[in-house]
C-alpha positions in Angstrom: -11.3 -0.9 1.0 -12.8 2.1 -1.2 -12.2 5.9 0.1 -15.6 7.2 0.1 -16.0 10.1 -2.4 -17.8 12.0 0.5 -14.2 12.2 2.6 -12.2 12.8 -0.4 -14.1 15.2 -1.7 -14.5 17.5 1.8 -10.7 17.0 1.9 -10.5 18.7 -1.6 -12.6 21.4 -0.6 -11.1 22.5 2.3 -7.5 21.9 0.7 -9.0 24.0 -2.4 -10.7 26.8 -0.7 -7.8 27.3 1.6 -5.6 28.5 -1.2 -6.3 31.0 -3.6 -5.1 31.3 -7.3 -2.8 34.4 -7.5 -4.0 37.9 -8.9 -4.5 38.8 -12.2 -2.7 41.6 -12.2 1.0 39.3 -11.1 -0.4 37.4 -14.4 -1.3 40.3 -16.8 2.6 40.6 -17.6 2.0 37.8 -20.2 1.8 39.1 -23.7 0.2 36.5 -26.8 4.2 36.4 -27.5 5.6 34.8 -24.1 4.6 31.1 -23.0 1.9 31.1 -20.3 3.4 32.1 -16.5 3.7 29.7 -13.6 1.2 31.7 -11.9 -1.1 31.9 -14.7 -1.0 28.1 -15.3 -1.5 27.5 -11.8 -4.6 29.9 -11.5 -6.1 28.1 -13.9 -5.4 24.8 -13.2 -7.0 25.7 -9.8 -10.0 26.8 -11.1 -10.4 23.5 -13.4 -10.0 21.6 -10.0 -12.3 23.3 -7.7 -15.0 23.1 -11.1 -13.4 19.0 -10.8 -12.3 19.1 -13.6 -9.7 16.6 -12.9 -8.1 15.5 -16.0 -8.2 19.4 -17.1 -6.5 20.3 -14.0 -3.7 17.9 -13.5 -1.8 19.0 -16.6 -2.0 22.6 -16.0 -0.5 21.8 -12.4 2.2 19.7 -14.3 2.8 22.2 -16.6 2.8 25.4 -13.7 5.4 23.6 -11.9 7.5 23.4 -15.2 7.4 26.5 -15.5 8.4 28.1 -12.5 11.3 30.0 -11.5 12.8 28.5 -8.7 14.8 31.7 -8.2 11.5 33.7 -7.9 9.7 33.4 -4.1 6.2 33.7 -5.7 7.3 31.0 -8.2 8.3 28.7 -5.1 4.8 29.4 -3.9 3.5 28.2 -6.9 5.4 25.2 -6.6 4.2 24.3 -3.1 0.9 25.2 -4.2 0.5 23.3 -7.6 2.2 20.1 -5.9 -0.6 19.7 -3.2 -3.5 20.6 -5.5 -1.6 18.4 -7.9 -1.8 15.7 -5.8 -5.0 15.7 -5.3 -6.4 15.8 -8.8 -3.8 13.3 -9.2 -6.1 10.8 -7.0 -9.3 11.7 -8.9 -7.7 10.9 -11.9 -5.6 8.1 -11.1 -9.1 6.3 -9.9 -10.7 7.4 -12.9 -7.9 5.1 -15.1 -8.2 2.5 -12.4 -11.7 1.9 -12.8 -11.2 2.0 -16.5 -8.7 -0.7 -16.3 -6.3 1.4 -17.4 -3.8 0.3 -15.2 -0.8 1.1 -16.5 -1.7 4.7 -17.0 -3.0 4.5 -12.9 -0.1 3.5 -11.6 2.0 6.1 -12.8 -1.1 8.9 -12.0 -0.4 7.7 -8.5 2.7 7.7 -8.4 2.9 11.3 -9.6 0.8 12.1 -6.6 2.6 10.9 -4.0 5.7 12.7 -5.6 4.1 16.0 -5.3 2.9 15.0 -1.9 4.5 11.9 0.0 1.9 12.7 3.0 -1.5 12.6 1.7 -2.5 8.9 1.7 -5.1 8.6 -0.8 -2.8 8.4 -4.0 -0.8 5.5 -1.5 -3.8 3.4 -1.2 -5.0 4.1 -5.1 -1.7 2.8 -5.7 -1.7 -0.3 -3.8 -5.2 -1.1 -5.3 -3.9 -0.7 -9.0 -0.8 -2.7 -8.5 -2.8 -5.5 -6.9 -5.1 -5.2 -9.6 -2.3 -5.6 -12.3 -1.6 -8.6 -10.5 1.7 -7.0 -9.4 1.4 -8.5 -6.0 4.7 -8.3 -4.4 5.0 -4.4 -5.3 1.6 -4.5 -3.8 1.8 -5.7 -0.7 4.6 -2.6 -0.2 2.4 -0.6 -1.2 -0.4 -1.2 1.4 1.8 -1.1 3.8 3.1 2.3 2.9 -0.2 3.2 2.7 -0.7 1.8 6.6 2.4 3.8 7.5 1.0 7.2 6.2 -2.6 6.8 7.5 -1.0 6.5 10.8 0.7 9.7 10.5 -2.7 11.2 11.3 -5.8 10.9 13.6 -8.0 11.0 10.6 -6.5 8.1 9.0 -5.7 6.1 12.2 -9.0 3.8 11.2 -7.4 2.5 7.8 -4.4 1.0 9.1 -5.7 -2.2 9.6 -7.3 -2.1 6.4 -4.1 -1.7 4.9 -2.1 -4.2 6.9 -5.3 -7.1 6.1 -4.8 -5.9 2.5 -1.0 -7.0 2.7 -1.4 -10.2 4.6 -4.0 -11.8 2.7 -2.1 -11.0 -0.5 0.8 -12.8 0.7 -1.6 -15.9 1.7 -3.2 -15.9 -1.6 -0.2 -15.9 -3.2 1.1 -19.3 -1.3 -2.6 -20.7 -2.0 -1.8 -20.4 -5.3 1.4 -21.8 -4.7 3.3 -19.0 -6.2 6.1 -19.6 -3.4 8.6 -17.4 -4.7 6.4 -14.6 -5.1 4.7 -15.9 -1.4 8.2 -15.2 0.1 9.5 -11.9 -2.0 6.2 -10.3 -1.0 6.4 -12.0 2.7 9.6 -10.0 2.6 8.3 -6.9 1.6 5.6 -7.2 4.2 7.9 -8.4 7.4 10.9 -5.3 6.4 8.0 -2.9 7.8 6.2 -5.1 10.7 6.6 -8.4 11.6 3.2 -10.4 12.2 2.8 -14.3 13.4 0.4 -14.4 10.4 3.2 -13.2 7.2 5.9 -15.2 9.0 3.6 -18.2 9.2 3.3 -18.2 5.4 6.3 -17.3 5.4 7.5 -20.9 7.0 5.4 -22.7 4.7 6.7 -21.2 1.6 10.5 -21.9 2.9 9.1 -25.7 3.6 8.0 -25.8 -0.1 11.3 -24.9 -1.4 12.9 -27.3 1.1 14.3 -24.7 3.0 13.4 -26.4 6.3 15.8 -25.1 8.7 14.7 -21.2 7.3 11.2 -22.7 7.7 11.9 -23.5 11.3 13.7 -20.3 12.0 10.3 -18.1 11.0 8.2 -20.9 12.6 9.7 -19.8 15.8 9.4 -16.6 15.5 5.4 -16.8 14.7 5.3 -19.0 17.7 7.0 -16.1 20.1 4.2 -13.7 18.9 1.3 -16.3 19.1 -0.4 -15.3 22.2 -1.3 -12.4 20.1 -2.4 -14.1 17.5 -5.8 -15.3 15.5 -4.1 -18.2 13.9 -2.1 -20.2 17.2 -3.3 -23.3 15.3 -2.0 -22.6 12.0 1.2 -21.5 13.9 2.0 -24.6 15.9 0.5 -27.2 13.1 3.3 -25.6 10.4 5.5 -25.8 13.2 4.9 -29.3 14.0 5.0 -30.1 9.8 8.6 -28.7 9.9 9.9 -30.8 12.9 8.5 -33.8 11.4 10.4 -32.9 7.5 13.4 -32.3 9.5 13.2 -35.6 11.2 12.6 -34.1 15.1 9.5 -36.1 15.8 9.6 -35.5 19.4 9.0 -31.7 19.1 7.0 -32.1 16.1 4.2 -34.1 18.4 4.6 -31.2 20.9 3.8 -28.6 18.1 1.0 -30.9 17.0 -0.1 -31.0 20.9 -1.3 -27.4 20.5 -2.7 -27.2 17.6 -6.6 -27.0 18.2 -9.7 -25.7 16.4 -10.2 -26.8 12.2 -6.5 -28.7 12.7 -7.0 -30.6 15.8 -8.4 -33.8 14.1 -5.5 -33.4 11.8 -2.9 -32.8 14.4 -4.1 -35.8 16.4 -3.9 -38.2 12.9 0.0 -37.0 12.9 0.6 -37.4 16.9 -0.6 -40.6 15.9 1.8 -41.6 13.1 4.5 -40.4 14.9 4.0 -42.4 17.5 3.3 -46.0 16.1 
């Protein structure tokens, strides 16, 4: 999913226009001799953002917030002030290096952001999107589901949770696909320490399986079985269920798990039942 520049931008408008840069005259103290003031820095790095200006902008915010006095209440201002706006021209520039490619750099723009302001989900889901594109998948699939967590924290946002969440789930299934099983299970992990689903826990099964680990398998097979009359994928479910009774030898409760599995993995199921019962 891709924030539309049309929310993002009426979100820095009415963030921007809410807050205005301090006087002159609280800035007219400075003399060519002193370094800039925190209020001077921040009144022009507002200005560079409003003009969007982004790149401009961010550095000055940086730079305002190094420079105020945390023992001065209009310098505290500053700070509160510069974080938000910072965060914001954080996101605009953040994307610009993600679209680049420059990932690296993105990352930490983002990152940056959500420092200065933990609540405003756009540099959460810029984030997620760079780390999945630097095939950092495991940090990724945290990400997205911060991301989730902090679009629900508003009304406004509500609508990309499930965005989020499909984001995580189908990073964890791409990563057994490509049978990257440890990564499958670290990032299942990471996923299921936030919200468990019969769909991560399912994968989840299968990776333990591929290590082995049928017994752990088993234990997460049952637990995507409790959920599955909620779920999309009772098939998958009850066909990786009935694969683990039959690796563990329990052939009687594998053709039970086999028994339910329908749709795409009926014809399969029915080849096992089959097997198991010569």
């Amino acid at each position: 999913m891709h924030l539309t520049i049309t929310r993002i931008s009426l979100l820095f408008f009415l963030l921007a226009l809410s807050v205005t840069g301090y006087s002159q005259e609280e800035a007219s103290s400075e003399t060519a001799e002193t370094a800039p003031s925190a209020v001077s820095l921040y009144n022009e790095g507002l200005e560079k953002l409003k003009a969007k200006e982004f790149e401009a902008a961010l550095p000055l915010l940086v730079d305002a917030i190094a420079a105020a006095d945390t023992t001065s209440e209009t310098d505290v201002k500053v700070i509160g002030l510069a974080q938000r706006n910072g965060a914001i021209a954080a996101y605009y520039v953040g994307t610009g290096q993600r679209k680049a490619e420059e990932l690296e750099k993105a990352i930490e723009t983002y990152q940056l952001g959500i420092e200065y302001n933990p609540d405003f989900y756009a540099n959460h889901i810029g984030l997620a999107q760079a780390l999945d594109d630097n095939e950092q998948k495991v940090e990724a699939v945290s990400a997205y589901m911060k991301a989730a967590e902090v679009c629900n924290m508003s009304e406004k946002t509500k609508d990309k949770v499930e965005s989020m969440e499909n984001k995580a789930t189908n990073t964890v299934i791409r990563l057994f696909l490509d049978d990257k099983v440890d990564e499958t299970l670290a990032a299942a992990e990471a996923f299921l320490a936030l919200k468990e689903t019969s769909d991560v826990l399912t994968y989840k099964a299968k990776a333990l399986a591929a290590k082995g680990d049928n017994s752990g398998a088993l234990a997460a097979a049952d637990k995507a079985v409790a959920m599955v009359s909620e779920a999309a994928n009772k098939d998958l479910v009850y066909f990786t269920k009935g694969e683990i009774h039959q690796a563990l030898g329990q052939n009687d409760a594998a053709i039970e798990s086999y028994k339910m599995a329908g749709g795409k993995y009926a014809d399969a199921a029915q080849y096992k039942i089959s097997e198991l019962e010569k």
